[in-house]
C-alpha positions in Angstrom: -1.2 -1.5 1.3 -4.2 -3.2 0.1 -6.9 -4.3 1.9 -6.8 -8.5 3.2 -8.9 -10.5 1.0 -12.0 -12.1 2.8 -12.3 -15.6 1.0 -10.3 -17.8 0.2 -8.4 -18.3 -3.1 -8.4 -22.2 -3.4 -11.7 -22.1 -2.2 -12.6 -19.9 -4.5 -11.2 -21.8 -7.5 -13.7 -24.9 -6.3 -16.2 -23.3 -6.1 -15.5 -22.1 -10.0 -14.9 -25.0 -10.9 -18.3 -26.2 -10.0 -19.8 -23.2 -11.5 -18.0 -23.8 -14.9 -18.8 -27.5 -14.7 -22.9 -26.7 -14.3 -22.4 -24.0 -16.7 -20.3 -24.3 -19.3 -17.5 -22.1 -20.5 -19.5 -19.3 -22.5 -22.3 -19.7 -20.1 -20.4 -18.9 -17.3 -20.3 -15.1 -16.5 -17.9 -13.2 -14.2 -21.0 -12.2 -12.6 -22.3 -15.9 -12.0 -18.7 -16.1 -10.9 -18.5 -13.6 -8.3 -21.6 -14.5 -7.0 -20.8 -18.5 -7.3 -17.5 -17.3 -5.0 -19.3 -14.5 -2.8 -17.2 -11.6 -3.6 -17.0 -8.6 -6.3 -16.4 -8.6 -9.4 -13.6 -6.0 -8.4 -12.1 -8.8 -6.0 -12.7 -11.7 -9.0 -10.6 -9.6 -11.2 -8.1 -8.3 -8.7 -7.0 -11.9 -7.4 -7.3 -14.0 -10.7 -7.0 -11.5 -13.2 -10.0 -12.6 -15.6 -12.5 -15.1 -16.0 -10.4 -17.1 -18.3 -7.5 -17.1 -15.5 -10.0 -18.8 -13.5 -11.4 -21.2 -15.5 -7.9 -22.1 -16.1 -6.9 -22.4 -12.9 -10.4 -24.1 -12.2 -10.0 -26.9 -14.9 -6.7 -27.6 -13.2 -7.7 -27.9 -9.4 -11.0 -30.0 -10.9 -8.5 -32.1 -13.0 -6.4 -32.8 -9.8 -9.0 -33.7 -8.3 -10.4 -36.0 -10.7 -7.0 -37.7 -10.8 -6.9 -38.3 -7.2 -10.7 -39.9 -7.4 -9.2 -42.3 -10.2 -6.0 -43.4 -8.3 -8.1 -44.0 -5.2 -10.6 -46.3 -6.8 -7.9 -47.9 -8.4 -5.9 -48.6 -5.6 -8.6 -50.2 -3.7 -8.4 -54.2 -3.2 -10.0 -56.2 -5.8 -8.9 -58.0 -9.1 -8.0 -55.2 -12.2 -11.4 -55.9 -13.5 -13.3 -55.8 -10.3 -11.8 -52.3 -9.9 -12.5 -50.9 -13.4 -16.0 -51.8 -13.2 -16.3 -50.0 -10.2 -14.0 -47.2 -11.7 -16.3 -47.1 -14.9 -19.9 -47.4 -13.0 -19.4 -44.9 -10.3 -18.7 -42.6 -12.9 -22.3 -43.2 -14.9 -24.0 -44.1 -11.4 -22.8 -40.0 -10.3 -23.7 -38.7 -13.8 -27.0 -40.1 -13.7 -27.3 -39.3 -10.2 -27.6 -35.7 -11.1 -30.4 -34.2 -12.6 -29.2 -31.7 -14.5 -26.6 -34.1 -16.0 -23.9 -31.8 -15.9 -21.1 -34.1 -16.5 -17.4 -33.8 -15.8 -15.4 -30.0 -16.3 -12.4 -32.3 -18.0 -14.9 -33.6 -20.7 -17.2 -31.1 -21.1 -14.3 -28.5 -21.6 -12.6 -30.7 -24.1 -15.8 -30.2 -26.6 -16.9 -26.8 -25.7 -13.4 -25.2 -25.9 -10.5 -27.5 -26.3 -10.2 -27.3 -29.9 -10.2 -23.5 -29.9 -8.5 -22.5 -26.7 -4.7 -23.6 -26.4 -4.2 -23.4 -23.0 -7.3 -24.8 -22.6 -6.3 -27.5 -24.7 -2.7 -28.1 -23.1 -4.2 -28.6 -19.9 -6.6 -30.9 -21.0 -4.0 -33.0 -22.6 -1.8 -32.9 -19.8 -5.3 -34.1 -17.9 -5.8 -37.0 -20.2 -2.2 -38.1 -20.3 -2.1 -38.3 -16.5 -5.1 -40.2 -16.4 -4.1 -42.7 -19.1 -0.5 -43.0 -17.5 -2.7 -44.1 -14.1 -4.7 -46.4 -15.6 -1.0 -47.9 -18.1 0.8 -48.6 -14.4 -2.8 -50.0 -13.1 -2.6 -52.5 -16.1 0.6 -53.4 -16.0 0.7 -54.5 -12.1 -2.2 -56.6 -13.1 -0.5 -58.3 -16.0 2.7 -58.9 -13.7 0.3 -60.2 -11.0 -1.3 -62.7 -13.7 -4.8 -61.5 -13.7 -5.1 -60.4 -17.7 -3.1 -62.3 -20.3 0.7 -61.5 -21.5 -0.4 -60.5 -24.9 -2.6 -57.8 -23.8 -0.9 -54.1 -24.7 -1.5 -52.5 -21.2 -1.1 -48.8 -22.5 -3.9 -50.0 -25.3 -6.1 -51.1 -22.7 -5.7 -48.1 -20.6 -6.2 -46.1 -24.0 -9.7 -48.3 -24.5 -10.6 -47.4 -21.1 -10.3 -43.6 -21.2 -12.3 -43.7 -24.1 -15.4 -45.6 -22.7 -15.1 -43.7 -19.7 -15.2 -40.7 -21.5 -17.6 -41.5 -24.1 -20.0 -43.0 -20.7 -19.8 -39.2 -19.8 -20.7 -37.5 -22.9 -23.7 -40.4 -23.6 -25.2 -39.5 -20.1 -25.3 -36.2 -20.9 -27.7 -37.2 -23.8 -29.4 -39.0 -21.5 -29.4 -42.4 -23.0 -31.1 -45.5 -21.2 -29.0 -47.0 -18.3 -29.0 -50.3 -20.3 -26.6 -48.7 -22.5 -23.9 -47.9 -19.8 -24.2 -51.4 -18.4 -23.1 -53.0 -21.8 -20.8 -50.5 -22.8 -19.1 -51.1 -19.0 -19.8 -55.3 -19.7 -17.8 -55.0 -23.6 -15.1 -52.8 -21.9 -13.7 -55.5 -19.0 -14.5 -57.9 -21.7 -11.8 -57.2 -23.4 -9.5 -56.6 -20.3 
């Protein structure tokens, strides 16, 4: 019988989470790991079986979580555009808030190793698709409630606002002036 593991596994998987997000992928070492988590490397590889495991399991908790963030802000009260511009600057106002400008796990992942990790890059589709299908139903409760014309294409719109919100990400990585984000966020509910 094996000894009872002293930390918790979910936990744990946060915690990672955060670690790759700071990090990086390749950055990240099982060491930085282990100590990120406060156990051994013996206990790291024991209960997730290596540090790609983890980061797996990591991008998915962070991507949960991420999803939950976007339902709640878009479930708030507020017109469709009201709520997307609060959707689309807390995300710059929290990336610019840091001042290491880490950015998001979801994003960062998708450059660093989505194109050469497939299950990696399964998860991060499934991540996007979720969050584009939140922001499709989103759009078209706001076209059945009359607040953005009939012959606006709600999955395009949700499409159009993935992509600012993940291009808003990647620019405030690069540290671009604020003014940027707030016309980028004014052209996107434009066009809502």
């Amino acid at each position: 019988m094996g000894r009872p593991r002293k930390f918790d596994p979910d936990r744990a998987v946060a915690q990672a989470a955060e670690t790759f997000r700071v990090n990086g992928y390749a950055e990240t070492s099982p060491q930085d790991l282990a100590d990120s988590i406060g156990i051994g490397k013996g206990s790291l590889y024991n209960t997730f079986g290596s540090k790609h495991e983890l980061f797996l399991r990591s991008l998915e908790h962070y991507a949960g979580v991420s999803l939950h963030e976007l339902r709640a802000v878009l479930d708030t009260e507020g017109t469709i555009r009201d709520r997307i511009r609060a959707m689309l600057t807390g995300f710059v106002d929290a990336d610019l808030a840091d001042p290491d400008r880490c950015g998001c796990l979801v994003v960062n992942s998708a450059v660093e190793i989505g194109p050469h990790d497939e299950h990696a890059a399964r998860l991060l589709g499934r991540s996007f698709d979720s969050s584009q299908a939140v922001l499709h139903t989103a759009f078209i409760a706001a076209q059945q409630a009359g607040e953005i014309a009939a012959e606006k294409d709600p999955k395009a719109l949700a499409c159009l606002m993935q992509s600012t919100m993940i291009g808003l990400r990647v620019l405030a990585k690069a540290r671009v002036d604020r003014s940027r984000f707030d016309a980028a966020i004014d052209a996107a509910i434009m066009a809502i």
